[in-house]
Backbone as a chain_set.jsonl record, in Angstrom:
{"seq": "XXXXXXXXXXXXXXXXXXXXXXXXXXXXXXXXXXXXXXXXXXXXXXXXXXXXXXXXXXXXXXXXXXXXXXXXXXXXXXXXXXXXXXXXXXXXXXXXXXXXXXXXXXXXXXXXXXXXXXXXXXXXXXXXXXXXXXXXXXXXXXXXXXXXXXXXXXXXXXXXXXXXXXXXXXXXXXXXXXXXXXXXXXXXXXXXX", "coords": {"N": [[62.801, 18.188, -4.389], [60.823, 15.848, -5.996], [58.355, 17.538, -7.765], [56.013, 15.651, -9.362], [56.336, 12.864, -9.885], [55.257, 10.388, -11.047], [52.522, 9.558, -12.323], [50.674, 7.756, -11.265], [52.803, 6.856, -9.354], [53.134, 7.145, -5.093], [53.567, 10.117, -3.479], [56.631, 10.5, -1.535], [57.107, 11.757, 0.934], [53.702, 11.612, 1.626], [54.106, 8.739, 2.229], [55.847, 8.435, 3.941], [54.975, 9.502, 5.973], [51.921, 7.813, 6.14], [53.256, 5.956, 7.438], [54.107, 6.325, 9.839], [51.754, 7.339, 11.282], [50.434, 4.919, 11.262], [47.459, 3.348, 11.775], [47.309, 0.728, 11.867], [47.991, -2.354, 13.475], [50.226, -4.42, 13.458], [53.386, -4.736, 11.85], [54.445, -3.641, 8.724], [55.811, -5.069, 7.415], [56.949, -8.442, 8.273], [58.213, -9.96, 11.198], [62.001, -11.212, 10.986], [62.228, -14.56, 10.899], [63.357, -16.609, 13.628], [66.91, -17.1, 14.34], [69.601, -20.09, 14.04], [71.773, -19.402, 15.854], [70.59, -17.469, 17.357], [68.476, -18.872, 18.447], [70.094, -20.328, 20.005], [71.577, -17.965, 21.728], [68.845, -17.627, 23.239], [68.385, -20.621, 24.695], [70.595, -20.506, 26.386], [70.673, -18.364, 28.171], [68.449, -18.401, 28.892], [68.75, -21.063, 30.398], [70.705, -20.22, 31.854], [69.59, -18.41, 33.951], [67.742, -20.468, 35.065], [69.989, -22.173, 36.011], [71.054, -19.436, 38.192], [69.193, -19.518, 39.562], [68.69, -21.874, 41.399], [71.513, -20.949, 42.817], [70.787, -18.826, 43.995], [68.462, -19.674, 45.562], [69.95, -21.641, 47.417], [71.271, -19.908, 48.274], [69.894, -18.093, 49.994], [68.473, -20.047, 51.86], [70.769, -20.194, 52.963], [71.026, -17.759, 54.118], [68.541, -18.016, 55.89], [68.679, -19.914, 57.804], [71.183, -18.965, 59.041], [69.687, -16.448, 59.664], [67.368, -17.84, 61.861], [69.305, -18.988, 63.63], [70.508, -16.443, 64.637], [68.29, -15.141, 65.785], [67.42, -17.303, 67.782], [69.884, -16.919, 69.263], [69.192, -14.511, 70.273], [66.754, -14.729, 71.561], [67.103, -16.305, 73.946], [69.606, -14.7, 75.239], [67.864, -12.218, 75.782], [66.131, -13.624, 77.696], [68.343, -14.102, 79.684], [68.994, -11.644, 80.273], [66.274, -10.516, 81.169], [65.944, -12.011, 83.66], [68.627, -11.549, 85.207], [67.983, -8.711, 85.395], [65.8, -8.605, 87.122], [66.78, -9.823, 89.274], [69.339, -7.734, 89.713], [67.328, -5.949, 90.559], [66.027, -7.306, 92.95], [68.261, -7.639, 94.819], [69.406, -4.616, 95.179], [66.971, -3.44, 96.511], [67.02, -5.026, 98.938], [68.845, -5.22, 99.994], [71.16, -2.969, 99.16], [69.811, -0.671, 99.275], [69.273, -0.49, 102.391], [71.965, -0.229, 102.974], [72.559, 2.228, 102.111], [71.157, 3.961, 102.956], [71.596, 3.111, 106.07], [74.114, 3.904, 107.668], [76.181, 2.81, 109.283], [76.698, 0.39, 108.562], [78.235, 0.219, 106.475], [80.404, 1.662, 107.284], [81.876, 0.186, 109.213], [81.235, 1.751, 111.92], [79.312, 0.271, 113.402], [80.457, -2.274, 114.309], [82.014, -1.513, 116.052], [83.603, -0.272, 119.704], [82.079, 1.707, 121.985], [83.965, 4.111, 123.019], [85.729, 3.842, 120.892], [83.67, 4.68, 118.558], [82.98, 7.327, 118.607], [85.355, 8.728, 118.522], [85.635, 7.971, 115.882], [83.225, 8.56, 113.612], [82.976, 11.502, 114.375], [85.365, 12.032, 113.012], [84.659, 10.682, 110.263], [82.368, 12.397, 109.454], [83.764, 14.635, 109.597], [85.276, 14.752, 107.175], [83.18, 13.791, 105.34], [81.943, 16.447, 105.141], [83.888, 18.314, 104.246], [84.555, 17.013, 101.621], [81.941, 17.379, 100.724], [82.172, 20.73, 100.746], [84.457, 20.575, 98.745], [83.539, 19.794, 96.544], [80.978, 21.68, 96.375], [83.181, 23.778, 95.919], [84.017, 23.159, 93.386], [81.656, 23.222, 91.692], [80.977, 25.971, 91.572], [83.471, 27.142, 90.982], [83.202, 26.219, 88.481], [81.132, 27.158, 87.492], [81.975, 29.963, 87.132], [84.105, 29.923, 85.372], [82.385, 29.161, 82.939], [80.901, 31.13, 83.128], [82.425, 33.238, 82.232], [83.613, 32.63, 80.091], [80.726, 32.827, 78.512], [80.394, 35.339, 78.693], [82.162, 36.31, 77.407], [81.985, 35.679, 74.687], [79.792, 36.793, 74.019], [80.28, 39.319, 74.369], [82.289, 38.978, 72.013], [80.252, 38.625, 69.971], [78.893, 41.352, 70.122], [81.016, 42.884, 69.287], [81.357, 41.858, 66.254], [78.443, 42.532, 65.151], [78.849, 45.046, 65.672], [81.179, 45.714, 64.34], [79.9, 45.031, 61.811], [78.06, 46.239, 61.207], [79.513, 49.196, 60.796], [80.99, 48.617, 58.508], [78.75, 48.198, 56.156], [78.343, 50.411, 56.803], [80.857, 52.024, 55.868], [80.884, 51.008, 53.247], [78.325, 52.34, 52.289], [77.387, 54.043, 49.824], [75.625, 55.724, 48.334], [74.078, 58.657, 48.092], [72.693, 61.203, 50.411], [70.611, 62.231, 49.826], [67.238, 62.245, 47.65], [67.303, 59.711, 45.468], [65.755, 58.615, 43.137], [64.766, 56.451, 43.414], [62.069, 54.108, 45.027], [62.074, 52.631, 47.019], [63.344, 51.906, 50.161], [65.75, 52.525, 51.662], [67.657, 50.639, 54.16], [68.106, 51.258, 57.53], [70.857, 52.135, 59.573], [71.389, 50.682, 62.634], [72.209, 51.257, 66.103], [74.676, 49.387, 68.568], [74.437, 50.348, 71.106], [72.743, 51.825, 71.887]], "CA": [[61.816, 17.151, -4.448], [59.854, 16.135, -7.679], [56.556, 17.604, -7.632], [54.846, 14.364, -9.434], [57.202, 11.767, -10.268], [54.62, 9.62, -11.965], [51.063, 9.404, -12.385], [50.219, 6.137, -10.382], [53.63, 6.868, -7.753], [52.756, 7.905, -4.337], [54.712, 11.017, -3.063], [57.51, 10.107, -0.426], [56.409, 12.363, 2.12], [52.932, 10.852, 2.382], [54.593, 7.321, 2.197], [56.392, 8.301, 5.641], [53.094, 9.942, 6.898], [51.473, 6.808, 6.751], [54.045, 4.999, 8.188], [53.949, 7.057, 11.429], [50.48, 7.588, 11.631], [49.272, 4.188, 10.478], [46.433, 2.51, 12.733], [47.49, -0.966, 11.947], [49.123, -2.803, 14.788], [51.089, -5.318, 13.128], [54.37, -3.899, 10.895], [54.046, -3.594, 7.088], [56.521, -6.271, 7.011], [56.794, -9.476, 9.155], [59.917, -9.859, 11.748], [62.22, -12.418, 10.498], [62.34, -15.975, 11.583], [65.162, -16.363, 14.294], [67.913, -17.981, 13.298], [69.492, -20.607, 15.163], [71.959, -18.34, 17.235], [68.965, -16.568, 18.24], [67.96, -20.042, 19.97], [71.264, -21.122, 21.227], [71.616, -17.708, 22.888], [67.885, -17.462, 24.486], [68.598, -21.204, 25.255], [71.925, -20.138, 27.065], [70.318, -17.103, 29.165], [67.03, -19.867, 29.853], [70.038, -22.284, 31.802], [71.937, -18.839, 33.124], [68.491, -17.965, 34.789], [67.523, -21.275, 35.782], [71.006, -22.107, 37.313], [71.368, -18.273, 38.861], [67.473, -19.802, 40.283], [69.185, -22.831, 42.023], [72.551, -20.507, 43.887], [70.237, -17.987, 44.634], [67.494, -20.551, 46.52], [70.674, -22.017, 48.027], [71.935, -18.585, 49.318], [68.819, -17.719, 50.659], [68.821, -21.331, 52.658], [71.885, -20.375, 54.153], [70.888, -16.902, 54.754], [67.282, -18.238, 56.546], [69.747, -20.703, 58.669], [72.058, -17.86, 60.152], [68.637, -15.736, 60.921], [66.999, -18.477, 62.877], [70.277, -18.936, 64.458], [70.792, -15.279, 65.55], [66.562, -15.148, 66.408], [67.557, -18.344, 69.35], [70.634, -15.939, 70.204], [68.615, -12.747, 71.074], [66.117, -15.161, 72.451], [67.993, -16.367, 75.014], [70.29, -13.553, 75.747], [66.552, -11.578, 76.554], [65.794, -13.914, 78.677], [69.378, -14.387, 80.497], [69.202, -10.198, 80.777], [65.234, -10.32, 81.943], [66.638, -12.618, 85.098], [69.522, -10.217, 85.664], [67.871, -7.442, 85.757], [65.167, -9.063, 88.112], [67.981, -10.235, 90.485], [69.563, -6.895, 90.371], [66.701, -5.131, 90.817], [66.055, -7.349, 94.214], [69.285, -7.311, 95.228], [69.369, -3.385, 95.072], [65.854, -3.288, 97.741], [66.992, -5.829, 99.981], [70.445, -5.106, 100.666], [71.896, -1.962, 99.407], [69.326, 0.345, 99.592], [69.687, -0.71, 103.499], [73.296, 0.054, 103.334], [72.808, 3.554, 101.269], [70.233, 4.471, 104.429], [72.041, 2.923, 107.597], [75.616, 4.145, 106.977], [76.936, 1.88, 109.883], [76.8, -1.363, 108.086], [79.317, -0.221, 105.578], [81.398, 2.249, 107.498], [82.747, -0.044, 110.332], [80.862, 1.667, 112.956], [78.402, -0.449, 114.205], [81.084, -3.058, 114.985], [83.246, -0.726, 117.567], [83.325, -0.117, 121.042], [81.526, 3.107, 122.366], [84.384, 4.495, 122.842], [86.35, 4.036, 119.785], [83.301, 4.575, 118.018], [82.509, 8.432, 118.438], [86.037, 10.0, 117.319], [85.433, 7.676, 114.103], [82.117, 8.987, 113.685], [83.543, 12.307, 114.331], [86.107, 11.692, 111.645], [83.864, 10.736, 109.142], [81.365, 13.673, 109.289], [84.261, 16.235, 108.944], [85.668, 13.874, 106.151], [82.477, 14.343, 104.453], [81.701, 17.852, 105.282], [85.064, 18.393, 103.333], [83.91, 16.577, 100.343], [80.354, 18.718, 99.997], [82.272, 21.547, 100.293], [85.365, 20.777, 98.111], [82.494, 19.591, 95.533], [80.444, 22.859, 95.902], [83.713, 25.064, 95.168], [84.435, 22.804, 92.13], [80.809, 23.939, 91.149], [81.141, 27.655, 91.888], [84.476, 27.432, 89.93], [83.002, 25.214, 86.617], [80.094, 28.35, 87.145], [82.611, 30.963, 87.277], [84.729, 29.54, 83.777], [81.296, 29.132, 82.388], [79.712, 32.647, 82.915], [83.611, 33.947, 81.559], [83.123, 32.121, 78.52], [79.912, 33.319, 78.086], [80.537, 36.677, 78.521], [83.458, 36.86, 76.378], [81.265, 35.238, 73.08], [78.428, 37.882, 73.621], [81.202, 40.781, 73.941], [82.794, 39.036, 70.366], [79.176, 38.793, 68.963], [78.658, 42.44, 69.71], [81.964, 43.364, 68.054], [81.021, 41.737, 64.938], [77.479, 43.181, 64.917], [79.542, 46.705, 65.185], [81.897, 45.633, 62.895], [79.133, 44.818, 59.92], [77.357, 48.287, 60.963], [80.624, 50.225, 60.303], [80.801, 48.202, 57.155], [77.465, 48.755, 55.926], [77.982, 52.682, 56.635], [81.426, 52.354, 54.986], [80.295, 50.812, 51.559], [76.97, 52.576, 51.463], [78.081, 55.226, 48.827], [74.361, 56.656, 47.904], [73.505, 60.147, 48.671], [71.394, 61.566, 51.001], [69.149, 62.848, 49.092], [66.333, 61.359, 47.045], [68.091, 58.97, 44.211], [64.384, 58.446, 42.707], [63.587, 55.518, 43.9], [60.952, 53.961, 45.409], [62.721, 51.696, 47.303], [63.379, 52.475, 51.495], [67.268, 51.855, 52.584], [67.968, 50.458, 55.674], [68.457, 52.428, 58.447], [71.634, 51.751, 60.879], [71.101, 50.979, 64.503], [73.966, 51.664, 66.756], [74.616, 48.198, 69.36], [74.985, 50.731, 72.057], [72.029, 52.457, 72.392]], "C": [[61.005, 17.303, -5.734], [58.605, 16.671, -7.369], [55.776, 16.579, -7.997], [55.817, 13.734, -10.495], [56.839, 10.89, -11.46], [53.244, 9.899, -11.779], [50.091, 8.946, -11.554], [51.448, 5.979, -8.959], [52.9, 7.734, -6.371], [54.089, 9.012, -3.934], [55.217, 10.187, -1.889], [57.149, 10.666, 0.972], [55.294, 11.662, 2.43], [52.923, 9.661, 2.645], [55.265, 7.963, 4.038], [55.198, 8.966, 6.21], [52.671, 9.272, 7.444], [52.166, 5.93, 7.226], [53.878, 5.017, 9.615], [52.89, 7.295, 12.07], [49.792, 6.212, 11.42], [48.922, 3.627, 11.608], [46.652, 1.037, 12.74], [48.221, -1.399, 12.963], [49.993, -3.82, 14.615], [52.249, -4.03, 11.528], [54.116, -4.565, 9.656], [55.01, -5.154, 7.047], [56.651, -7.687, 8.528], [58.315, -9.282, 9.349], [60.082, -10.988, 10.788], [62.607, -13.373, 11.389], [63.798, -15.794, 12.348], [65.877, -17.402, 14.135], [68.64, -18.998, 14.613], [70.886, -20.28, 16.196], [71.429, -17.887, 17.612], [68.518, -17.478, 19.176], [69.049, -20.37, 20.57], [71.339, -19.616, 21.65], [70.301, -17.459, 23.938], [68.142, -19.3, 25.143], [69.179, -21.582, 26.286], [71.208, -19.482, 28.2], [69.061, -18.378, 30.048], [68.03, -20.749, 31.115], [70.546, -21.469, 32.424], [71.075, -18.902, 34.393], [68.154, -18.978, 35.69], [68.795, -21.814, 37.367], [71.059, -20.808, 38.528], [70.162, -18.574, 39.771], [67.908, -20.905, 41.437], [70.232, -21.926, 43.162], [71.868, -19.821, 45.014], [69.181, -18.862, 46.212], [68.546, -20.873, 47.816], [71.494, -21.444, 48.976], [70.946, -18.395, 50.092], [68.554, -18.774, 51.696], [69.7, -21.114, 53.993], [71.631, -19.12, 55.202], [69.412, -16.944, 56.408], [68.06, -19.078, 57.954], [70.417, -19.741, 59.557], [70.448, -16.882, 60.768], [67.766, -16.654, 62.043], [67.982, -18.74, 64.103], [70.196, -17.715, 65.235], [69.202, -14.653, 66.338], [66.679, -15.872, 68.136], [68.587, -17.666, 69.9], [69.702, -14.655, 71.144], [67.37, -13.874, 71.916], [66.463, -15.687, 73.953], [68.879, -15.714, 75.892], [69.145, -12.766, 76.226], [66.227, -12.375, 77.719], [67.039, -14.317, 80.132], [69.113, -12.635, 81.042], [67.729, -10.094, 81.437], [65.951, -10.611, 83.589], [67.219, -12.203, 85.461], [68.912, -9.531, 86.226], [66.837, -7.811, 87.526], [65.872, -8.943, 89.193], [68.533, -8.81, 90.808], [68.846, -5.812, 90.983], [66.371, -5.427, 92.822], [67.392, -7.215, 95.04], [69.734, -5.545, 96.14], [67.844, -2.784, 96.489], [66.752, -3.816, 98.587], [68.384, -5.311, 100.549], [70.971, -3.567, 100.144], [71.519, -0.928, 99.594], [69.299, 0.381, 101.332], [70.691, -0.231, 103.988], [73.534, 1.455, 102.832], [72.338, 4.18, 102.683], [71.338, 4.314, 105.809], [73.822, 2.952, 107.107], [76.882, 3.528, 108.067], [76.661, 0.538, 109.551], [77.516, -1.41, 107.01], [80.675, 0.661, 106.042], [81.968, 1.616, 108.804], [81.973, 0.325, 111.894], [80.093, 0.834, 114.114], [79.287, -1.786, 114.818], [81.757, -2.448, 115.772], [82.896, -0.569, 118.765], [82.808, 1.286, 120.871], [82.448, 3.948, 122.218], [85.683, 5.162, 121.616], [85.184, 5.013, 118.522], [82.963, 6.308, 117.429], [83.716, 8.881, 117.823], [86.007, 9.367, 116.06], [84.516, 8.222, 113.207], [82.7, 10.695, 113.161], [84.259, 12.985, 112.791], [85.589, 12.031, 110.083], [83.004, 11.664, 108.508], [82.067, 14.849, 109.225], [84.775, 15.507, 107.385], [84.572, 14.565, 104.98], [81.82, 15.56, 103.965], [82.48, 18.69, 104.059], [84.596, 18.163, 101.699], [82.605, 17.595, 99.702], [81.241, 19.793, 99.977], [83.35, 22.004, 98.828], [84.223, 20.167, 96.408], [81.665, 20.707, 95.023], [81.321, 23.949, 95.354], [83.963, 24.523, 94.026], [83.121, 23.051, 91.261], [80.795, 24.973, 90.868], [82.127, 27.591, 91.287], [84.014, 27.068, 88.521], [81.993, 26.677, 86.334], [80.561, 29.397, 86.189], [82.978, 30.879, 85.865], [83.317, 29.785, 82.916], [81.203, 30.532, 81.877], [80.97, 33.669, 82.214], [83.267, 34.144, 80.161], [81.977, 32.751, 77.649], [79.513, 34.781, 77.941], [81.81, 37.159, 77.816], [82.874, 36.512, 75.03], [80.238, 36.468, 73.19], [78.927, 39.523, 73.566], [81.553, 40.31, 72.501], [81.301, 39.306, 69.359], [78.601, 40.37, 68.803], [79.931, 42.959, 69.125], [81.59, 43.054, 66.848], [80.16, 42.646, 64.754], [77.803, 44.397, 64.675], [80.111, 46.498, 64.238], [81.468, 45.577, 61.267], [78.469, 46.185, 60.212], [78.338, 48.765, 60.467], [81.189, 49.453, 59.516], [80.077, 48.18, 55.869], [77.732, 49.908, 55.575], [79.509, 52.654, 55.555], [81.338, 52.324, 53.338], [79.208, 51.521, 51.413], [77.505, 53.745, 50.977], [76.812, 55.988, 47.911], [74.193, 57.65, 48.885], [72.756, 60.264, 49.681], [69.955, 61.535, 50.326], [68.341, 61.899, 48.092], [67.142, 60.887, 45.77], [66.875, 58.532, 42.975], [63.82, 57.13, 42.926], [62.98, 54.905, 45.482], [61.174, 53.487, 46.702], [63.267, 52.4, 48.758], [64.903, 51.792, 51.447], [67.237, 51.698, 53.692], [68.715, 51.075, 56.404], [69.98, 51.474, 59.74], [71.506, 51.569, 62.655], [72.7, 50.384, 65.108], [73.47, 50.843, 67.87], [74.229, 49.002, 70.525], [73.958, 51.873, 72.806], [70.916, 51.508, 73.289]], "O": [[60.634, 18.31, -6.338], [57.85, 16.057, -6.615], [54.825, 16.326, -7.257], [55.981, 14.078, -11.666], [57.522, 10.627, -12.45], [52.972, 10.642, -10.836], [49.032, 9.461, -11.195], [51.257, 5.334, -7.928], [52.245, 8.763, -6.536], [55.286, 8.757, -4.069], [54.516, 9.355, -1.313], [56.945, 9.966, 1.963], [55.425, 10.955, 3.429], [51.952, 9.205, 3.248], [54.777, 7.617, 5.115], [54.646, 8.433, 7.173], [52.598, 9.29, 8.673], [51.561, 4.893, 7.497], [53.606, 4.096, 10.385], [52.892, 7.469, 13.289], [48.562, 6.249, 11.389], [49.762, 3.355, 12.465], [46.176, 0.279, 13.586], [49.172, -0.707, 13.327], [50.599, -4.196, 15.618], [51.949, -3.123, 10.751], [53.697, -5.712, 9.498], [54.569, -6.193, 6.555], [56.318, -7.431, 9.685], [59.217, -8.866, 8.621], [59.25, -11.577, 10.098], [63.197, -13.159, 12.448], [64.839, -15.225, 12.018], [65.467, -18.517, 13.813], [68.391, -18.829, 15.806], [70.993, -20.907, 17.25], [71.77, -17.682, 18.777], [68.217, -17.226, 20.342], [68.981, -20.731, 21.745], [70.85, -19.875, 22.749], [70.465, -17.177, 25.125], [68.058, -19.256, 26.37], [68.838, -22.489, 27.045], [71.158, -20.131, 29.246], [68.937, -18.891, 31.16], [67.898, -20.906, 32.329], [70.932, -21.722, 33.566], [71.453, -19.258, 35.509], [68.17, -18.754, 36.9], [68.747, -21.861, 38.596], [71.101, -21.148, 39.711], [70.086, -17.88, 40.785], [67.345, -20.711, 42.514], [69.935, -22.07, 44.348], [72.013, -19.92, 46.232], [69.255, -18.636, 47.42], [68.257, -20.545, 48.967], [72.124, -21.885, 49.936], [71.283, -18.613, 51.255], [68.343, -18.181, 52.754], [69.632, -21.449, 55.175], [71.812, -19.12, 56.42], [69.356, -16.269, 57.436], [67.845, -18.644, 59.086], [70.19, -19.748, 60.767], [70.173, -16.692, 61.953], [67.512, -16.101, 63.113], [67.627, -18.726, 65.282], [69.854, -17.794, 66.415], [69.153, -13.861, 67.279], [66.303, -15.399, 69.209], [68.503, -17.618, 71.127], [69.707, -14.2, 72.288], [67.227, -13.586, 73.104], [65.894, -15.266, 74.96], [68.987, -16.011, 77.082], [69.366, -12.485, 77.404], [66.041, -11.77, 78.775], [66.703, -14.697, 81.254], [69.054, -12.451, 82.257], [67.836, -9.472, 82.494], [66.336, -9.779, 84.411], [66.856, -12.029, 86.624], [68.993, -9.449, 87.451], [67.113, -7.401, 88.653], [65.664, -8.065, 90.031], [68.366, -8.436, 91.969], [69.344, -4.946, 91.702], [66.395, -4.58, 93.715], [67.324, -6.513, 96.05], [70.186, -5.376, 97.272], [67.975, -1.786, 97.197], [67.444, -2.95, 99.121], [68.619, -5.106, 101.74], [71.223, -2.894, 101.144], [72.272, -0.043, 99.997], [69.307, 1.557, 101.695], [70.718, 0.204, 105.14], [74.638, 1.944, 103.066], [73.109, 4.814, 103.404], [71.786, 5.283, 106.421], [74.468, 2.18, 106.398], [78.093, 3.653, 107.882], [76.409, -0.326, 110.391], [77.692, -2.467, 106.403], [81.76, 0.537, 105.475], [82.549, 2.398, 109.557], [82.014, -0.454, 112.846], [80.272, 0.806, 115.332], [78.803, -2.337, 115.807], [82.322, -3.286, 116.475], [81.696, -0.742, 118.982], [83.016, 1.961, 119.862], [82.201, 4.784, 121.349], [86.249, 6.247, 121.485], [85.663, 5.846, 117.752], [82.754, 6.589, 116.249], [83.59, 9.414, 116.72], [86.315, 10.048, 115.082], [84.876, 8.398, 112.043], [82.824, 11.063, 111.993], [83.946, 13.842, 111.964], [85.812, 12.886, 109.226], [82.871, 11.77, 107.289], [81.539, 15.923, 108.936], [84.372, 16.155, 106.419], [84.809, 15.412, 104.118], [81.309, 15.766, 102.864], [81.974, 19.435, 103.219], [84.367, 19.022, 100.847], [82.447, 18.241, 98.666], [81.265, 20.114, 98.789], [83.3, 23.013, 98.126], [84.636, 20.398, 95.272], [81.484, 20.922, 93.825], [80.888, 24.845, 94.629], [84.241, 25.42, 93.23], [83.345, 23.11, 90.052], [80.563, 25.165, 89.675], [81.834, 28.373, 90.382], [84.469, 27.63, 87.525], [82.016, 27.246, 85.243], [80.103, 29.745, 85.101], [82.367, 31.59, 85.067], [83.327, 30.771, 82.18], [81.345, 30.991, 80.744], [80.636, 34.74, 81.709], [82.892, 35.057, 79.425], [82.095, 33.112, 76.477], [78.597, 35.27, 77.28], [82.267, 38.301, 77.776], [83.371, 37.171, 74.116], [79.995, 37.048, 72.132], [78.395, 40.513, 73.063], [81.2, 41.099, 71.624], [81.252, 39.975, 68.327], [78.015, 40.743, 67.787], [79.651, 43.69, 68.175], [81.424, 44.045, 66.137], [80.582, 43.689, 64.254], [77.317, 45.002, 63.719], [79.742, 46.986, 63.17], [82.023, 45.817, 60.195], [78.425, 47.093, 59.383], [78.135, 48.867, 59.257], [82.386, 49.499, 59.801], [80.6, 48.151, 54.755], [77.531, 50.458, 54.492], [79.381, 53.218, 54.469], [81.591, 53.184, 52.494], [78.841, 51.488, 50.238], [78.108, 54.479, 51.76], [77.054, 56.713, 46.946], [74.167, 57.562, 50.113], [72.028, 59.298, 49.912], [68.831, 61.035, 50.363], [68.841, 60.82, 47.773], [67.626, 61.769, 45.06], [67.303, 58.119, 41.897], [62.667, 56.775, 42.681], [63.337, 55.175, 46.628], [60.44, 53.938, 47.582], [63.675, 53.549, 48.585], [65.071, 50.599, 51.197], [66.786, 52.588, 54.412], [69.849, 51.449, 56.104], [69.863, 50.475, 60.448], [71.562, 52.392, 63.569], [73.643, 49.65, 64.812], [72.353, 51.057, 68.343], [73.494, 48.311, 71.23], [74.166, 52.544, 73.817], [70.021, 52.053, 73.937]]}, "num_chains": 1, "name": "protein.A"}
């Protein structure tokens, strides 16, 4: 770099100085006038926008159309399922909770003769006797599998747990004795005590 070029030149360096630093808010030089591709394409993008302003309105139309539509669906379907439920809810008092309780108005008995009526009776109460119990051993068996299961994962989880102790003790390859530092090693505990 010249040290002093001219007399009356400014150095280059403080020419970009004030360029970067200068307080003025308009540029040393004026943009230039836009030319007229510059207007035919903001003219272009102005009609893109406007049209893309028209599909869009027109999508949104259609989209406002299908939600009022599916608004009078759920409205109606709520109120077809309120009435349901109503109905099944009376339904469910009046009549079957009747028939859950009095178990001769769906098992036949109450229409039979006296005498037919007791070995049916009969029947029915070993029938179901059967059932509770062939229900309670299918409990007591699902127990049984269960408590297997679960005592075969807590025997594998104490194998591992042994298995990383007598992994531990095999890799640890420091001395007994003091190594100088500061620093406490972990002590082994045996599953089994």
């Amino acid at each position: 770099m010249v040290a002093n070029a001219g007399a009356g030149s400014p150095d280059i360096g403080s020419v970009i100085l004030q360029s970067q630093y200068s307080h003025r808010s308009q540029p040393a030089t004026p943009p230039p006038p836009p030319t007229l591709k510059d207007a035919r394409y903001v003219r272009r993008e102005t009609t893109r926008h406007v049209n893309d302003a028209v599909i869009m309105r027109a999508e949104l139309g259609e989209i406002k159309d299908i939600l009022e539509h599916t608004v009078s669906i759920h409205r109606n379907a709520m109120a077809e399922y309120r009435e349901m439920s109503v109905l099944r809810r009376e339904v469910e008092i009046s009549i079957f909770q009747r028939m859950k309780n009095e178990r001769d108005l769906w098992d036949g008995t109450g229409n039979m003769a006296e005498q037919d009526r007791e070995p049916w009776e009969q029947l029915l109460k070993e029938s179901e006797e059967f059932k509770v119990e062939r229900k309670k051993e299918a409990r007591r068996k699902e127990f049984e599998e269960w408590m297997a299961k679960e005592g075969a994962n807590r025997e594998n989880e104490a194998r591992q747990v042994r298995l990383a102790a007598q992994a531990r003790e095999a890799t640890d390859d420091t001395p007994e004795g003091s190594t100088g530092s500061k620093r406490k090693r972990p002590v082994a505990v045996d599953e089994e005590e």
